[in-house]
SEMARVEX-890893 format. One record per residue: x, y, z of N, C-alpha, C, CB in turn; residue in three letters; residue number from 1. Coordinates in Angstrom, 3 decimals. Each point is the difference from the previous one (the first is absolute). Glycine has a CB too. Layout:
REM residues N
<r <X Y Z> <X Y Z> <X Y Z> <X Y Z> ALA NUM>
...
***
This chain:
REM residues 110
<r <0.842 -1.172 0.000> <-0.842 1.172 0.000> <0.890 1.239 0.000> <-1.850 -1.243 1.216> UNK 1>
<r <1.584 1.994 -2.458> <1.085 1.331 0.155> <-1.089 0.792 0.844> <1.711 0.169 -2.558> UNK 2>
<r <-0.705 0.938 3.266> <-0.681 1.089 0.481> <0.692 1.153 -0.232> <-0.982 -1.259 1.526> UNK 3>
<r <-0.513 2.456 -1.615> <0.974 1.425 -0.435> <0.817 0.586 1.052> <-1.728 0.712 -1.521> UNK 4>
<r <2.707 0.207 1.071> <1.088 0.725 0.760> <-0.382 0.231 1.933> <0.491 1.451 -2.855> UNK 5>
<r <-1.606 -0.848 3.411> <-0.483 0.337 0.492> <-0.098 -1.675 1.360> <-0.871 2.417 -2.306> UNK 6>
<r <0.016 -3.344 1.311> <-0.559 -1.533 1.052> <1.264 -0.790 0.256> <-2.521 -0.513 -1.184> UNK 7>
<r <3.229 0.631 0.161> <1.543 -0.511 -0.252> <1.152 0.448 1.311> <-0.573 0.368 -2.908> UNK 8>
<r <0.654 0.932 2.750> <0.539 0.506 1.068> <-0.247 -0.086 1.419> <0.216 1.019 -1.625> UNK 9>
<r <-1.976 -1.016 1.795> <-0.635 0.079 1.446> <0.486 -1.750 0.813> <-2.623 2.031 -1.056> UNK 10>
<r <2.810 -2.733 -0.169> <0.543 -1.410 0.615> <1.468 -0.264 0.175> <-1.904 -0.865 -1.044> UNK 11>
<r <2.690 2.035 0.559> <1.386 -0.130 -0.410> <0.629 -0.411 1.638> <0.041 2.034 -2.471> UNK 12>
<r <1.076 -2.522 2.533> <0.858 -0.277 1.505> <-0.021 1.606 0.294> <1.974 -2.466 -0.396> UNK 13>
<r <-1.491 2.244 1.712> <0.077 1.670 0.291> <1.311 0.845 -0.142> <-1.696 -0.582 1.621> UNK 14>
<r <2.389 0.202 -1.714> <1.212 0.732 -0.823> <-0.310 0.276 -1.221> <1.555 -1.020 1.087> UNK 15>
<r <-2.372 0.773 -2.140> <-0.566 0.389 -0.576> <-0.511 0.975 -0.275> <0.201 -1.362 0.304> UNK 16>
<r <-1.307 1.211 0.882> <-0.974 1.110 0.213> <0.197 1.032 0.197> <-0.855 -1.095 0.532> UNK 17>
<r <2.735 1.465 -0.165> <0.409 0.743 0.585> <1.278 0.704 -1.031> <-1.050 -1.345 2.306> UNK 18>
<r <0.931 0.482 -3.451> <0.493 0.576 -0.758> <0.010 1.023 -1.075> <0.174 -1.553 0.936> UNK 19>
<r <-0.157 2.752 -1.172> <-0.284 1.222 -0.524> <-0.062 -0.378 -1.158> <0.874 1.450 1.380> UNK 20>
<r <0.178 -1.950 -2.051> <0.292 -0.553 -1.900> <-1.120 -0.792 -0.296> <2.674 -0.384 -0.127> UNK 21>
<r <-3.326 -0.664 1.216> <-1.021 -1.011 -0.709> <-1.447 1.245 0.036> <1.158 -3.110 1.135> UNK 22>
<r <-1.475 3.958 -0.197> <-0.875 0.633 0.023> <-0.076 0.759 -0.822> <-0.066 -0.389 1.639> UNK 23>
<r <1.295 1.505 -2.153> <-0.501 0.725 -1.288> <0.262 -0.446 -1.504> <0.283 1.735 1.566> UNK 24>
<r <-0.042 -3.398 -1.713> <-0.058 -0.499 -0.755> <-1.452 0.012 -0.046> <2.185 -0.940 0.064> UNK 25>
<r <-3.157 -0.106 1.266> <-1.582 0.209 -0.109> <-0.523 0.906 -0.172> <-0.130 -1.151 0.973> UNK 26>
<r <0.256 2.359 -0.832> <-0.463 1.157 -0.358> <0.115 0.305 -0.926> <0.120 0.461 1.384> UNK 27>
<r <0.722 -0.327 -2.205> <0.351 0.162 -1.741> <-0.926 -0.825 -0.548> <2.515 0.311 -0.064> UNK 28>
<r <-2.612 -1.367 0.491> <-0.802 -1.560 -0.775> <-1.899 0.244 -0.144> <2.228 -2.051 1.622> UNK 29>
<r <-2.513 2.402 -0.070> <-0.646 -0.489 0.597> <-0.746 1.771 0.169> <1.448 -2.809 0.958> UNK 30>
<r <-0.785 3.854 -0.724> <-0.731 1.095 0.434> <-0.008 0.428 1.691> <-1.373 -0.755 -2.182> UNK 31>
<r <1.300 2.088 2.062> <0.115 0.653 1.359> <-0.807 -0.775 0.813> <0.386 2.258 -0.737> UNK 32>
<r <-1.344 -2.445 0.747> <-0.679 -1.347 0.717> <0.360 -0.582 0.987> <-0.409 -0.410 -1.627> UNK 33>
<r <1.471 -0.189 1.053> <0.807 -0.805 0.452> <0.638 0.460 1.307> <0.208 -0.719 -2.272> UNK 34>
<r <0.551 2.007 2.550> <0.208 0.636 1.098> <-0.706 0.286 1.272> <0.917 0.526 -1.632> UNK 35>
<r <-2.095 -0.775 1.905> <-0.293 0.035 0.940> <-0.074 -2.028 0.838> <-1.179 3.042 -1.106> UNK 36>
<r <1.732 -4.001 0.595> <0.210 -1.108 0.547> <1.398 0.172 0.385> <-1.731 -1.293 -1.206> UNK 37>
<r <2.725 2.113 0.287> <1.368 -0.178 0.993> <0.062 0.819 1.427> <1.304 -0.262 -2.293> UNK 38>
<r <-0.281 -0.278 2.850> <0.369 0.377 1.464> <0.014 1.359 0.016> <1.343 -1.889 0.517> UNK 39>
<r <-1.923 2.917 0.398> <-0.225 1.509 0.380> <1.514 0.367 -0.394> <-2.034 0.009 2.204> UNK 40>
<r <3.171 -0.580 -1.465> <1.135 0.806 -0.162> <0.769 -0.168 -1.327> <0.098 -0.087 2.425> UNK 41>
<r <-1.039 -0.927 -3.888> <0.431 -0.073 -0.956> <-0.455 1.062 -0.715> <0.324 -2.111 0.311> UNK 42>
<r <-1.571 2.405 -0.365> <-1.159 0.759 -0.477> <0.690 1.626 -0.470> <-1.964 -1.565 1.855> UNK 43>
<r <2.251 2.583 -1.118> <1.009 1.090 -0.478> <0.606 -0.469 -1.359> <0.634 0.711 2.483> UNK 44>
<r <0.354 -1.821 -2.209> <1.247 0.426 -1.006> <-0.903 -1.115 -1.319> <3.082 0.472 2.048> UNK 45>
<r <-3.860 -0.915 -1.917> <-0.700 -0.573 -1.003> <-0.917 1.204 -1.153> <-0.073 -2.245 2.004> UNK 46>
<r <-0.147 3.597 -0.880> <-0.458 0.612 -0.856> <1.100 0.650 -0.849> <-1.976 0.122 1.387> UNK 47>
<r <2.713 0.199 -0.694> <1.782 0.737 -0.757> <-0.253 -0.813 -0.699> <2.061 0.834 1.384> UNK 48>
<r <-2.070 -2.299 -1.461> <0.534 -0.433 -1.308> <-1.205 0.159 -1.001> <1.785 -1.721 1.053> UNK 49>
<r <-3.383 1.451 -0.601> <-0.751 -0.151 -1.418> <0.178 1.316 -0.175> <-1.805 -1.889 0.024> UNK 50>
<r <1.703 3.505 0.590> <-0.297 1.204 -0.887> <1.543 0.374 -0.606> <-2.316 1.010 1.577> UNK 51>
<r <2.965 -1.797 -1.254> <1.673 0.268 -1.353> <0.185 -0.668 -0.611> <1.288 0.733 0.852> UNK 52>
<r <-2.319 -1.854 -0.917> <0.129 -0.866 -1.347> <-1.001 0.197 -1.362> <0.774 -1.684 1.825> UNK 53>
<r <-2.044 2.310 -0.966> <-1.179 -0.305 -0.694> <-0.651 1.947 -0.448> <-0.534 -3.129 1.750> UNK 54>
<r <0.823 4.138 -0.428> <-0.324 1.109 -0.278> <-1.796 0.269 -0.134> <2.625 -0.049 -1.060> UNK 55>
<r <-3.039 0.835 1.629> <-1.081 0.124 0.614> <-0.993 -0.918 0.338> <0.563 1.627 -0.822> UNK 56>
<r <0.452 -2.264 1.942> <-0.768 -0.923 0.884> <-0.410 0.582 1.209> <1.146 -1.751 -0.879> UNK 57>
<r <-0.771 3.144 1.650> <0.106 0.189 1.002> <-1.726 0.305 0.276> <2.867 0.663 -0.064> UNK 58>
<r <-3.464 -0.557 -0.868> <-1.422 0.319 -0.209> <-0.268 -1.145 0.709> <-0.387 1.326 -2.211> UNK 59>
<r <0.523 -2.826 2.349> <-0.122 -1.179 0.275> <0.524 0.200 1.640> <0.284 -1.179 -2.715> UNK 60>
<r <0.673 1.659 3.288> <0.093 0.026 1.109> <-0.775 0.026 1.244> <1.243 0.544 -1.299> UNK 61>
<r <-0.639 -1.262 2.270> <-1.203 0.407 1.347> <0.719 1.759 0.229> <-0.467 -3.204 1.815> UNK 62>
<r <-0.837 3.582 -1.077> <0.015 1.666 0.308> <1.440 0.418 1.020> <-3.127 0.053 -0.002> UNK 63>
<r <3.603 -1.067 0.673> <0.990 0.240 0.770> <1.354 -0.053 -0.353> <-1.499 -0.594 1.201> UNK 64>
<r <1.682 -0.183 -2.417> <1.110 0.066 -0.734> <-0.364 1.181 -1.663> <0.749 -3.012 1.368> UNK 65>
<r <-1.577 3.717 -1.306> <-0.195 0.704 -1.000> <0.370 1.445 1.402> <-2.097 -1.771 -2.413> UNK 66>
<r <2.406 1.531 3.460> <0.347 1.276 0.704> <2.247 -0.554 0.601> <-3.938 0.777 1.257> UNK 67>
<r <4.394 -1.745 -1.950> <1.133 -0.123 0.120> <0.570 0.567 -0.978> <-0.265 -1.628 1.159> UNK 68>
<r <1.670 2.413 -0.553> <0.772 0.461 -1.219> <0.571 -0.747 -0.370> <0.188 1.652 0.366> UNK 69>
<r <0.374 -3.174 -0.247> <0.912 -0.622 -0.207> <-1.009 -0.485 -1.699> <1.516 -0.631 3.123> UNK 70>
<r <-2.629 0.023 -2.584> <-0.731 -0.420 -0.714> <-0.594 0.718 -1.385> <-0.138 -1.002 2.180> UNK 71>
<r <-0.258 2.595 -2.154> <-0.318 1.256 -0.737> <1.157 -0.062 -0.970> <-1.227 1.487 1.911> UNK 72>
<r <1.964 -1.411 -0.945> <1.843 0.400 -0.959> <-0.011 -0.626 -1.043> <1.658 0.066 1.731> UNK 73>
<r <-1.598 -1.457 -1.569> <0.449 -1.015 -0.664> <-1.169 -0.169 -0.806> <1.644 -0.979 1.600> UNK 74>
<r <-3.036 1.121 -1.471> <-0.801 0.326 -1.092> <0.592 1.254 -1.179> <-1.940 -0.821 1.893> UNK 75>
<r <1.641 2.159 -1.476> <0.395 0.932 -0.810> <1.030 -0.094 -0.729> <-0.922 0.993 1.245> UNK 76>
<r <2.026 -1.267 -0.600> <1.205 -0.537 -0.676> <-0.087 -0.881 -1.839> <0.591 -0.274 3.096> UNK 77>
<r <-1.774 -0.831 -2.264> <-0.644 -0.493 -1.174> <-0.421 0.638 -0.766> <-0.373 -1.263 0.873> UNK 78>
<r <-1.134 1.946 -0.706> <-0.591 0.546 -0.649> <-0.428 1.841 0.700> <-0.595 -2.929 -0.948> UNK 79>
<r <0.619 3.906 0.121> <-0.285 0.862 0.814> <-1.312 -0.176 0.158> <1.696 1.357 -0.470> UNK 80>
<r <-2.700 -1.570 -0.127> <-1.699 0.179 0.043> <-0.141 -0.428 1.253> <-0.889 -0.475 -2.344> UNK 81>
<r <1.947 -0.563 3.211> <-0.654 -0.863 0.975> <-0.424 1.150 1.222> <1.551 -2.487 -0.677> UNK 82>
<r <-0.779 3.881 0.451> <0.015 0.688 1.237> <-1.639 0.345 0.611> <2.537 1.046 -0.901> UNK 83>
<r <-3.287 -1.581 0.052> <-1.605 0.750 0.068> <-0.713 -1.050 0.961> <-0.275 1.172 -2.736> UNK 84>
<r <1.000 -2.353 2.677> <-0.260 -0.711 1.062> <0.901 0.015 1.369> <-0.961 -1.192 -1.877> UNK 85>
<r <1.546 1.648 1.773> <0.998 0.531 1.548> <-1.541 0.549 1.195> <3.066 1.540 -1.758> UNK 86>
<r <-2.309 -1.745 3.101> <-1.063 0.727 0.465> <0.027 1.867 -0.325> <-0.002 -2.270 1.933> UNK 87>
<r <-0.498 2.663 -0.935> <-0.030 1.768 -0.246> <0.996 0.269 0.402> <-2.005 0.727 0.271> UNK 88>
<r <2.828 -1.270 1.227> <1.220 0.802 0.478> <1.422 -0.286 -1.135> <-1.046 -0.306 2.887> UNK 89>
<r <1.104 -0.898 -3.200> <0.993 -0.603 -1.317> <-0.046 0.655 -1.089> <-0.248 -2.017 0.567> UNK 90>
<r <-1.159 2.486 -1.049> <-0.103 0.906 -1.211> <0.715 1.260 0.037> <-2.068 -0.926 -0.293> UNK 91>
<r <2.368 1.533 1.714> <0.283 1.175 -0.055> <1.659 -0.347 0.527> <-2.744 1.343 0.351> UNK 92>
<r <3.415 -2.800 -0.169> <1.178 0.371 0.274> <0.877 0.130 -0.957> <-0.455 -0.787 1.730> UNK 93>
<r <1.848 1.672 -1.429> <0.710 0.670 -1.088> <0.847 -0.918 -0.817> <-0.001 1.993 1.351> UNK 94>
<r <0.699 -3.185 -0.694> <0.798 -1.093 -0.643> <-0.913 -0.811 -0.736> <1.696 -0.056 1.728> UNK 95>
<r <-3.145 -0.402 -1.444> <-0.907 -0.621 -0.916> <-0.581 0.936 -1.003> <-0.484 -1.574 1.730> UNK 96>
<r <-0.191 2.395 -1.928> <0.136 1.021 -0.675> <0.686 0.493 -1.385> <-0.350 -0.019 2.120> UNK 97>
<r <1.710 -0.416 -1.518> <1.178 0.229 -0.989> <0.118 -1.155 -0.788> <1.258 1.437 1.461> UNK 98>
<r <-1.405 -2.375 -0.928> <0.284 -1.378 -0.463> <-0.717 -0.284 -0.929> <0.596 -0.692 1.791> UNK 99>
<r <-2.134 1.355 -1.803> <-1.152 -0.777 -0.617> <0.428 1.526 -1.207> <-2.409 -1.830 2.339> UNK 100>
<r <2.484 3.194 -1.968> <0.148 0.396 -1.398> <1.275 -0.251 -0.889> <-1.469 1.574 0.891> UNK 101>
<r <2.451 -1.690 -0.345> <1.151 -0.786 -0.878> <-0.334 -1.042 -0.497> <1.474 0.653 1.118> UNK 102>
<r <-1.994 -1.506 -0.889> <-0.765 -1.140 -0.633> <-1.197 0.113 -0.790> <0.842 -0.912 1.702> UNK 103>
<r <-1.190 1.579 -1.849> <-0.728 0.955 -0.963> <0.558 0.838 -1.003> <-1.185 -0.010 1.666> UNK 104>
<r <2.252 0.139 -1.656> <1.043 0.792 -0.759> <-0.354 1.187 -0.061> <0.640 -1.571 -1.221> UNK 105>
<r <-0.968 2.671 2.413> <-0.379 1.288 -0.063> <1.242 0.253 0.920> <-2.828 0.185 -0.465> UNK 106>
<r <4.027 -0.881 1.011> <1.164 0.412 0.377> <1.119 -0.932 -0.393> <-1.173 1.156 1.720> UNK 107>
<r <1.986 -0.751 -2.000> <1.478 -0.423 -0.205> <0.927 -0.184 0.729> <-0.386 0.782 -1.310> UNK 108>
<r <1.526 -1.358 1.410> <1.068 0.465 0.738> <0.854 0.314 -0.797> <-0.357 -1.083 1.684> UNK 109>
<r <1.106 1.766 -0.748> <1.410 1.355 -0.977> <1.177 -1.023 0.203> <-0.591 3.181 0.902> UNK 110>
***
């Protein structure tokens, strides 16, 4: 019996489960979805990885990591559009900001 990315994993050994590479492999496969079965302290850097792989995913985010800069950054970085999903205080900070219009190509560097 195959199973998708997601049922596959929830049975995996637990080193496994605990492994970051097999999870945003499932996520690539399988969809953001998928992130709320891995472990809380995987969950963060799972989003770093889908919104810098995939680019306006952060729309997909839970509300509490759409108020992390670690998380924002590394969206915009991606894509600038993502900044519209930032919360309100992130929208207005100056290093995200910058990030998302350079990535937009309305700034350069010298």
């Amino acid at each position: 019996v195959q199973r998708s990315g997601h049922e596959a994993i929830q049975f995996a050994v637990s080193t496994l489960q605990e492994d970051k590479d097999v999870w945003i492999a499932a996520v690539l496969r399988d969809g953001v979805e998928v992130i709320q079965h891995a472990a809380s302290t995987l969950q963060k850097d799972l989003w770093i990885a889908v919104v810098q792989r995939r680019g306006l995913r952060l729309r997909d985010a839970p509300d509490d990591l759409k108020q992390d800069k670690d998380v924002v950054l590394a969206a915009v970085n991606q894509n600038g559009d993502d900044l519209k999903y930032a919360s309100d205080h992130l929208q207005q900070d100056g290093r995200i900001v910058f990030a998302a219009l350079k990535k937009l190509g309305y700034l350069v560097d010298e």
